[in-house]
C-alpha positions as CSV (number, residue, x, y, z in Angstrom):
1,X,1.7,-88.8,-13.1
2,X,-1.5,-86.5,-12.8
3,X,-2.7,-85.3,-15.9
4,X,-1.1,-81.7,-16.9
5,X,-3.1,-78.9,-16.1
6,X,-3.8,-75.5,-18.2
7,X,-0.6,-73.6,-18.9
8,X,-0.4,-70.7,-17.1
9,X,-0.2,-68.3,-19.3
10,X,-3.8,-69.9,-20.7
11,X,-4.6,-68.6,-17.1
12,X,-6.7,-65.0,-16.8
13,X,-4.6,-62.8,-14.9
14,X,-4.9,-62.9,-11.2
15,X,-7.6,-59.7,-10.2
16,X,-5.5,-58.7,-7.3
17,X,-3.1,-56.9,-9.3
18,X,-6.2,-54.9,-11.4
19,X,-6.9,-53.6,-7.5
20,X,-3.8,-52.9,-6.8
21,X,-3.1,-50.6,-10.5
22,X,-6.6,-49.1,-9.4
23,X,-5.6,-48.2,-5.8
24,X,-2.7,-46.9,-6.7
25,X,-4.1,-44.3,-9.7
26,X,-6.8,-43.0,-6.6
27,X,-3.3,-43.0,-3.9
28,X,-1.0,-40.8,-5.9
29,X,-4.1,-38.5,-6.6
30,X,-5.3,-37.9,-2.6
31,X,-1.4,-37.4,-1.2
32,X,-0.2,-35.8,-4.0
33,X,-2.7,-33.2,-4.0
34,X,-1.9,-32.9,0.4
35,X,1.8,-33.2,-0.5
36,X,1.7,-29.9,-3.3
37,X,0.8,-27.7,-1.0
38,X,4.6,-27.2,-0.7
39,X,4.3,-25.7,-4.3
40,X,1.7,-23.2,-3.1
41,X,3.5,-21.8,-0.5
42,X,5.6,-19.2,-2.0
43,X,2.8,-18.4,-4.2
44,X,0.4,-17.7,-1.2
45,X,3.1,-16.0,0.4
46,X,3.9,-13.7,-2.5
47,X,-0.1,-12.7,-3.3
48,X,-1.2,-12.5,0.5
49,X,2.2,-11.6,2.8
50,X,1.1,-14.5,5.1
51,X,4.3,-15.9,6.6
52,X,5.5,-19.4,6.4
53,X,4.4,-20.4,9.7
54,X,0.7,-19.1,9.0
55,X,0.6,-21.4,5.7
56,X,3.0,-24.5,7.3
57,X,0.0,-24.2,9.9
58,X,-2.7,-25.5,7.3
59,X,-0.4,-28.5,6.5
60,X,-0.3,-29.6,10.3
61,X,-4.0,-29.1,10.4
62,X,-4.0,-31.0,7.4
63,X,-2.1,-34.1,8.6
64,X,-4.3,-34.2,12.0
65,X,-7.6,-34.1,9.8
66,X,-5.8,-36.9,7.5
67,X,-5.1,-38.7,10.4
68,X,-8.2,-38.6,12.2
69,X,-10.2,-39.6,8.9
70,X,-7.8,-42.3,7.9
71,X,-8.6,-44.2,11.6
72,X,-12.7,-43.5,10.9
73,X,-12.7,-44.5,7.1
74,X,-10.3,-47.7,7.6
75,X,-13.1,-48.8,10.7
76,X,-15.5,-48.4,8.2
77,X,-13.9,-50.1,5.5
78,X,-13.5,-53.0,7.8
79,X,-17.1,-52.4,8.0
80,X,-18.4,-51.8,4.5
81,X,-15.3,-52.0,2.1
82,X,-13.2,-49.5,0.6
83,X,-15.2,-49.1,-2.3
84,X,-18.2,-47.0,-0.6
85,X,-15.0,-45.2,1.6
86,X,-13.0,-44.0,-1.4
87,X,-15.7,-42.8,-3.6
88,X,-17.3,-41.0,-1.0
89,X,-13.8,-39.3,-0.5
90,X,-13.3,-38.5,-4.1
91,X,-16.0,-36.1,-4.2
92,X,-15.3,-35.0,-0.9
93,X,-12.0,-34.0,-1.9
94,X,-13.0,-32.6,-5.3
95,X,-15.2,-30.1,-3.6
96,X,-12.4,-29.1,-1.3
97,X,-10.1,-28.4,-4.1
98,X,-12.4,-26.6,-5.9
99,X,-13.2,-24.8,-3.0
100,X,-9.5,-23.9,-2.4
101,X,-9.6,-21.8,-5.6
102,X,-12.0,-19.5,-4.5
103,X,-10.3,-18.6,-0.8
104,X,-9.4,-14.7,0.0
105,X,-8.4,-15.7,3.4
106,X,-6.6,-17.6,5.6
107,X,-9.3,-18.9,7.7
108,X,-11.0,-19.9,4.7
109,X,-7.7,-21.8,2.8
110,X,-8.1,-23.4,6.2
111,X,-11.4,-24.7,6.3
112,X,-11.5,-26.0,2.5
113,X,-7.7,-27.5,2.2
114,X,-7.0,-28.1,5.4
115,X,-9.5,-29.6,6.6
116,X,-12.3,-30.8,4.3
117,X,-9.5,-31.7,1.6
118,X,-7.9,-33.9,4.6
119,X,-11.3,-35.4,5.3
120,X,-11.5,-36.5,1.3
121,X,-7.8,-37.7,0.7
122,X,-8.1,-39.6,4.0
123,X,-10.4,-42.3,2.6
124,X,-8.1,-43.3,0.2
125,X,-4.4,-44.9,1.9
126,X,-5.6,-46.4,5.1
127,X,-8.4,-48.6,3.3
128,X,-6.9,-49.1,0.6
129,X,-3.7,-50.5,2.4
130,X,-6.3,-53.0,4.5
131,X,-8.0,-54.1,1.1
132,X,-4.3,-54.9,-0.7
133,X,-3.4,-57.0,3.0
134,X,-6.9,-59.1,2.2
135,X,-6.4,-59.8,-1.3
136,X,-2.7,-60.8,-1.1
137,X,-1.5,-64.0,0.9
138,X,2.1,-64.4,-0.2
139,X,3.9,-61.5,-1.8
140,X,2.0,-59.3,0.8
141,X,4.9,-57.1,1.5
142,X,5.6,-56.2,-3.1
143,X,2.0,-55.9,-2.4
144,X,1.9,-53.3,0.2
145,X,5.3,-51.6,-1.2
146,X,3.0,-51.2,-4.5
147,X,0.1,-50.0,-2.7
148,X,2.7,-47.5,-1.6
149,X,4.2,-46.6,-4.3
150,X,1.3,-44.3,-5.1
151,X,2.0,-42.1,-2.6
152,X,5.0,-41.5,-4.5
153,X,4.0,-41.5,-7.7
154,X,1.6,-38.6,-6.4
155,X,4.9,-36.8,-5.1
156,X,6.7,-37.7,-8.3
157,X,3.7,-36.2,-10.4
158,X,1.5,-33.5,-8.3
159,X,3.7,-30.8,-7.5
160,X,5.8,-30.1,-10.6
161,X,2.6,-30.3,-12.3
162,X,1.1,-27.4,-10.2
163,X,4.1,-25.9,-10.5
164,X,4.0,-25.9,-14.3
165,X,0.3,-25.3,-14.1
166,X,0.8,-22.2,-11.1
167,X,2.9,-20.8,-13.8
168,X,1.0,-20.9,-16.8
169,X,-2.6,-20.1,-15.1
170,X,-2.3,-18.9,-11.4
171,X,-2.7,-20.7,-8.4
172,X,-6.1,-20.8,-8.6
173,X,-6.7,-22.3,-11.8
174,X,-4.6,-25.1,-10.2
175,X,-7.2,-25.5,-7.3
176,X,-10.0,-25.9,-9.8
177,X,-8.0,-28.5,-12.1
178,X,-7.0,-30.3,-9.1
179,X,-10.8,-30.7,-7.6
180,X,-11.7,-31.9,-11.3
181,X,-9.0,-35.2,-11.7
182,X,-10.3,-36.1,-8.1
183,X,-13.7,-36.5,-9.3
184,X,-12.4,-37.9,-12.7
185,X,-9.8,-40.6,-11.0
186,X,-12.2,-41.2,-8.6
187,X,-15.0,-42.0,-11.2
188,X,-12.4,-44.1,-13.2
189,X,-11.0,-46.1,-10.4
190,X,-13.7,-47.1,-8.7
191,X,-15.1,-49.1,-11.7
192,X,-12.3,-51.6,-10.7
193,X,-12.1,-51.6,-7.1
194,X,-13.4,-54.7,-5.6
195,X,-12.9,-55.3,-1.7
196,X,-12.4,-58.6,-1.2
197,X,-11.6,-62.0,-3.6
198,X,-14.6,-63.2,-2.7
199,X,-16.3,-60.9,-4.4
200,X,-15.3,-62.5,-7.2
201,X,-15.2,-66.0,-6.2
202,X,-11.5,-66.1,-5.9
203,X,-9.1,-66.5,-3.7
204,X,-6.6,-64.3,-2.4
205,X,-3.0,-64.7,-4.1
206,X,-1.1,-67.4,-2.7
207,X,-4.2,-68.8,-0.6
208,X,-4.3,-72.0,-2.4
209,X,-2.9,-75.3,-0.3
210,X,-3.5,-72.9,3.0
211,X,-5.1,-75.4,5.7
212,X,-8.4,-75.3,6.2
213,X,-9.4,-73.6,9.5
214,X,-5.9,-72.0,10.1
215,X,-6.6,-69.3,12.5
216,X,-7.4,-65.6,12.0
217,X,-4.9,-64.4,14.8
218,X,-7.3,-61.6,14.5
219,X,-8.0,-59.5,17.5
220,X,-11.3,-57.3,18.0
221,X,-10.6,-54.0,17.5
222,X,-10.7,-53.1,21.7
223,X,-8.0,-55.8,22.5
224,X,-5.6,-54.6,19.5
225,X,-6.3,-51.0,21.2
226,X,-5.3,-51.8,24.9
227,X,-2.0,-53.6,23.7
228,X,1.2,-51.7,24.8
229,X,2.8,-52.8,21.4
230,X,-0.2,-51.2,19.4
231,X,1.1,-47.5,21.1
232,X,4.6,-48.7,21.0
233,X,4.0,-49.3,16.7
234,X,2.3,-45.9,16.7
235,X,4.9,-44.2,18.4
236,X,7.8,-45.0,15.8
237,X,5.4,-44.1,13.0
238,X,4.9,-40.6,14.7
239,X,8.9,-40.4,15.0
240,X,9.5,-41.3,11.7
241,X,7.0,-38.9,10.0
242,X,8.0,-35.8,12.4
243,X,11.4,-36.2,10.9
244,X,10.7,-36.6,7.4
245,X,7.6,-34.0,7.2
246,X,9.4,-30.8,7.4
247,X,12.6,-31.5,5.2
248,X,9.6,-32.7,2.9
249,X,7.5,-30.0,3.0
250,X,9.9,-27.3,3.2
251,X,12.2,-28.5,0.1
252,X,10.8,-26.9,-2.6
253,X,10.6,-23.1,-0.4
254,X,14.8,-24.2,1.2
255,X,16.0,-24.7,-2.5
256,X,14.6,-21.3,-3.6
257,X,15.9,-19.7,-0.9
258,X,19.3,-21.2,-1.8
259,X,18.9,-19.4,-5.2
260,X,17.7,-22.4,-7.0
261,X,14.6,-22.0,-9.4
262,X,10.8,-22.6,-8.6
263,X,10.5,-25.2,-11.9
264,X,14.1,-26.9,-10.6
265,X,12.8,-26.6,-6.8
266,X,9.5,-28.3,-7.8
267,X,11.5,-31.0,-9.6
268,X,13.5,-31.7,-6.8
269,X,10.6,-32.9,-4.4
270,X,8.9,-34.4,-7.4
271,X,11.9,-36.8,-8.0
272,X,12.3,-37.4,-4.5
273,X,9.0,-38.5,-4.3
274,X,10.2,-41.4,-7.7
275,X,12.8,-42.9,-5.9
276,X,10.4,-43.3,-3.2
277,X,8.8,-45.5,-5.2
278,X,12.3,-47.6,-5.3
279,X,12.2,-47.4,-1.7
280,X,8.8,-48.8,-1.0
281,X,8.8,-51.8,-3.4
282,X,12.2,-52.4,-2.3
283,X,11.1,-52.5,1.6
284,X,8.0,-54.7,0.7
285,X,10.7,-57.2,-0.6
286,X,12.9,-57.0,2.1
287,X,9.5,-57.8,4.4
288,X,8.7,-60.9,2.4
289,X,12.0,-62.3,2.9
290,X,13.4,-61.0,6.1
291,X,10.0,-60.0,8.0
292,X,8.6,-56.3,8.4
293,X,10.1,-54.8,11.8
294,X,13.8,-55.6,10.8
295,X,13.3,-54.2,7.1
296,X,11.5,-51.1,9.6
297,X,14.6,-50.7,11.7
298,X,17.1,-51.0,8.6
299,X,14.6,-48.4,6.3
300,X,14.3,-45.8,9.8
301,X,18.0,-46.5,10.4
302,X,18.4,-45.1,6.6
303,X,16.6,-42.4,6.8
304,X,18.1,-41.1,9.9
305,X,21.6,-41.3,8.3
306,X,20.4,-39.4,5.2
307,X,18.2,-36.3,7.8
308,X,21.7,-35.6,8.5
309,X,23.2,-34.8,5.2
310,X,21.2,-32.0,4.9
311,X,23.3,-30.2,7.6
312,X,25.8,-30.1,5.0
313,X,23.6,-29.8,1.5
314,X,23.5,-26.1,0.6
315,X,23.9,-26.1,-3.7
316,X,21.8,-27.4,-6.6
317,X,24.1,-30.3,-6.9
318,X,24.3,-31.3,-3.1
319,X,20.3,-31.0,-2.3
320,X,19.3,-33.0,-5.5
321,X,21.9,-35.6,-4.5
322,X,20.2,-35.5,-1.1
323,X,16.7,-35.5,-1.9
324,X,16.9,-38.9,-3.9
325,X,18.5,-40.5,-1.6
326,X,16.2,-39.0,0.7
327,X,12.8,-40.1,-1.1
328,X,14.4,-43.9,-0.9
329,X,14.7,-43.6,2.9
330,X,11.4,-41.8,3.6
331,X,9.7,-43.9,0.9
332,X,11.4,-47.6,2.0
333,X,9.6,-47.0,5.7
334,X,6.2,-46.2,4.7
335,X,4.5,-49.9,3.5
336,X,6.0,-51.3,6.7
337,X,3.8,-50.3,8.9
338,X,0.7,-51.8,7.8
339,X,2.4,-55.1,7.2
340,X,3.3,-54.6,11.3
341,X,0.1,-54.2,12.0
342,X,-1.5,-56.9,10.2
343,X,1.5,-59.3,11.6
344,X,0.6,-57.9,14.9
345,X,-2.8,-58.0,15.2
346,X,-4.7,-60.1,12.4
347,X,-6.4,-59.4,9.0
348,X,-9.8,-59.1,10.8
349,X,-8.9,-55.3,12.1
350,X,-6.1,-54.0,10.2
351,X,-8.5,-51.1,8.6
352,X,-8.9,-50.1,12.2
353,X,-5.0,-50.8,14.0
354,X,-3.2,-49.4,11.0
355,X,-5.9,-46.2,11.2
356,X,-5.2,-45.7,14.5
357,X,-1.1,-45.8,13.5
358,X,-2.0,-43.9,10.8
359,X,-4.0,-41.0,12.7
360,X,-0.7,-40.9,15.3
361,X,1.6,-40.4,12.5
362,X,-0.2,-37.9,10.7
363,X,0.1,-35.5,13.9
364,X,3.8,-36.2,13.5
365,X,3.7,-35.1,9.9
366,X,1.7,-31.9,10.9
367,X,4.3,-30.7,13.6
368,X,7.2,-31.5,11.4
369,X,5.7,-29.6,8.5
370,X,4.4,-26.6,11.1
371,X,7.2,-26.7,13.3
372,X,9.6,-26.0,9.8
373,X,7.9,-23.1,9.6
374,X,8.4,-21.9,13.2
375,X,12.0,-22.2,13.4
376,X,12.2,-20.0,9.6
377,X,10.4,-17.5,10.8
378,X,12.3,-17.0,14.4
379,X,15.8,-18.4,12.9
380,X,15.8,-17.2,9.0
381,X,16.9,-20.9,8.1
382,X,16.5,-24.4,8.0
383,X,19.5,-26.0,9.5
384,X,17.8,-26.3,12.9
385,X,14.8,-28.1,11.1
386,X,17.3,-30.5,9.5
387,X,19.4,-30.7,13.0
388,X,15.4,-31.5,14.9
389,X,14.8,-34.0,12.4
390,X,18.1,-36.2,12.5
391,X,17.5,-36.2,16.1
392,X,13.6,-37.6,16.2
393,X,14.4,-39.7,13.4
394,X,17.2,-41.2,15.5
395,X,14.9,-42.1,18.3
396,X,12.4,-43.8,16.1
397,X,15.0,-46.3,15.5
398,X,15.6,-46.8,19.1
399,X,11.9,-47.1,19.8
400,X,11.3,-49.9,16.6
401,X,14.2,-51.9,18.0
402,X,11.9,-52.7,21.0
403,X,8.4,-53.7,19.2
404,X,7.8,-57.2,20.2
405,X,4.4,-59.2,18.5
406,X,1.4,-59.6,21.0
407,X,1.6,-62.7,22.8
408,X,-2.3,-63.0,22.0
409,X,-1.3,-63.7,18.3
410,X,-1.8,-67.4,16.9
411,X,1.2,-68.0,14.8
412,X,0.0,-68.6,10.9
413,X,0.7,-71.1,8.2
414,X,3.6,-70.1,6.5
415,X,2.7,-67.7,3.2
416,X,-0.7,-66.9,4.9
């Protein structure tokens, strides 16, 4: 019998998770700052008389910036680390926001939120989703729903806050605040950022008994790139973010216009965006144990079902009802897809393949958002936005049911 080891709680806890509590502070403060635009809109509406559409139009600028930054930052992560990439988008985004606050024209709110803000809150998801991938070996898909989570934790926080804080001080005020806890979260989280276990001298969680010299299955970035799956991945992501987006971004301004009030309205998308945090840990379970495309097809299948309840939702009651059920299904889908991508085409490029799905969906999430606000202002309602959703949410599903892994890919150990 060998000799007993140290007990394991004698054992410092595993680093990883330190990353993981830092990413996720840094996460919920870049989207939920993207995602609260919703709360301005009425408030930029009433002060300026631009129309929905006009305002709906920074958020799809906003998502194609996002998107395009969260491909170049994730390269360059791959590159340098996350750690130079999210700092230098905390004070990019801080500037934006403080910029924001200071606007007297549409062309202006464009230039600072739209697209400078994107450029900042892009540095944070993408490489911070590739960093969690590298320092978890088993439990990679708790650790990617966590990673997440963030996003909806910034949801669940951000936009009742500026709601509460458009209130009390004006929509400006809110900018300004907003531009400061960038900077401040950004300081704060970076001190415990790390890119890699190595960095440390450890190894990643789960690593240990892992055979020495087990393959990468890492393609270069070019070979990941020309791989008909790689567009095929991108293509449900789009689907499934051009559903979601306008029901999203449109709740809080639908609920008012169904007589319910801003604070309630602002609380609605806040909780959706808390049981979207049930939804994304509860996905990266269902990866670990069942694999990531079928917990993808059963979380897009979801949220399908769900887009379509909202053809019927038209009280307080009814659209809260909706909306957390809604945050699960919109929330379950989003870790998947870098778990996909690292399945699909190795460790060594995920900053870079799940960028380039990243920058595809984002330009999903901007016409879904701007395309709300099209069909309003021609149609006085939102039913056909609900009615367009269900539909490209349904053919995501079809689309995920036909990803198939690259045959290039060297199968891995198991828990690697």
């Amino acid at each position: 019998m060998s000799a007993p080891g140290p007990s394991d709680s004698n054992r410092p806890a595993f680093y990883g998770w330190v990353v993981l509590a830092a990413s996720v502070g840094l996460i919920a403060v870049g989207t939920g700052t993207i995602f609260s635009l919703a709360v301005f809109l009425r408030p930029l509406e009433e002060q300026f008389g631009w129309t929905r559409s006009l305002i709906s139009g920074i958020a799809f600028v906003n998502w194609v910036i996002f998107g395009i930054g969260s491909f170049g930052w994730g390269a360059l992560s791959d590159r340098v680390g996350a750690r130079r990439v999210v700092g230098t988008g905390a004070v990019i985004l801080g500037a934006a926001l403080v910029l924001s606050s200071q606007v007297r024209t549409a062309g202006q709110l464009y230039a600072a939120f739209g697209i400078l803000g994107a450029v900042g809150a892009s540095a944070f998801y993408v490489p911070l989703a590739a960093t969690a991938t590298r320092w978890f070996a088993a439990r990679r898909g708790l650790a990617m729903g966590i990673i997440s989570g963030g996003m909806g934790l910034g949801i669940f926080i951000v936009p009742p806050t500026a709601r509460g804080l458009i209130t009390a001080l004006g929509w400006r005020a809110t900018f300004a605040i907003f531009g400061a806890l960038a900077w401040a979260v950004g300081i704060v989280g970076l001190r415990y950022l790390v890119n890699r276990p190595e960095d440390r001298g450890l190894q990643s969680y789960g690593a240990a008994g892992v055979p020495q010299g087990t393959p990468d299955r890492g393609m270069s970035p070019a070979e990941a790139l020309r791989q008909p799956v790689f567009w095929g991945v991108a293509l449900v992501h789009f689907g499934c973010c051009a559903a979601h987006a306008g029901p999203i971004f449109h709740m809080v301004a639908h609920a008012m216009d169904l007589g319910i009030t801003k604070m309630v309205a602002a609380s609605m998308l806040g909780l959706s965006g808390a049981t979207s945090i049930a939804g994304r840990l509860s996905s990266g379970i269902l990866a670990d144990r069942f694999g990531a495309k079928p917990a993808l097809v059963g979380m897009l299948l979801l949220q399908a079902a769900i887009l379509s309840t909202y053809l019927y939702a038209d009280g307080a009651v009814s659209l809260f009802a909706v909306a957390l059920a809604f945050g699960v299904a919109y929330g379950g889908a989003m870790p998947l897809y870098a778990l996909v991508a690292r399945e699909f085409f190795g460790e060594r490029v995920v900053g870079t393949t799940f960028g380039g799905i990243f920058l595809i969906s984002c330009i999903g999430m901007g016409l879904g958002a701007y395309g709300g606000g099209i069909l309003y202002d021609h149609l006085g309602t939102y039913w056909t936005l609900h009615l367009a959703s269900t539909l490209v949410g349904s053919a995501a599903v079809a689309v995920a049911l036909t990803l198939r892994t690259p045959r290039r890919v060297v199968a891995l150990a198991p828990g690697v």
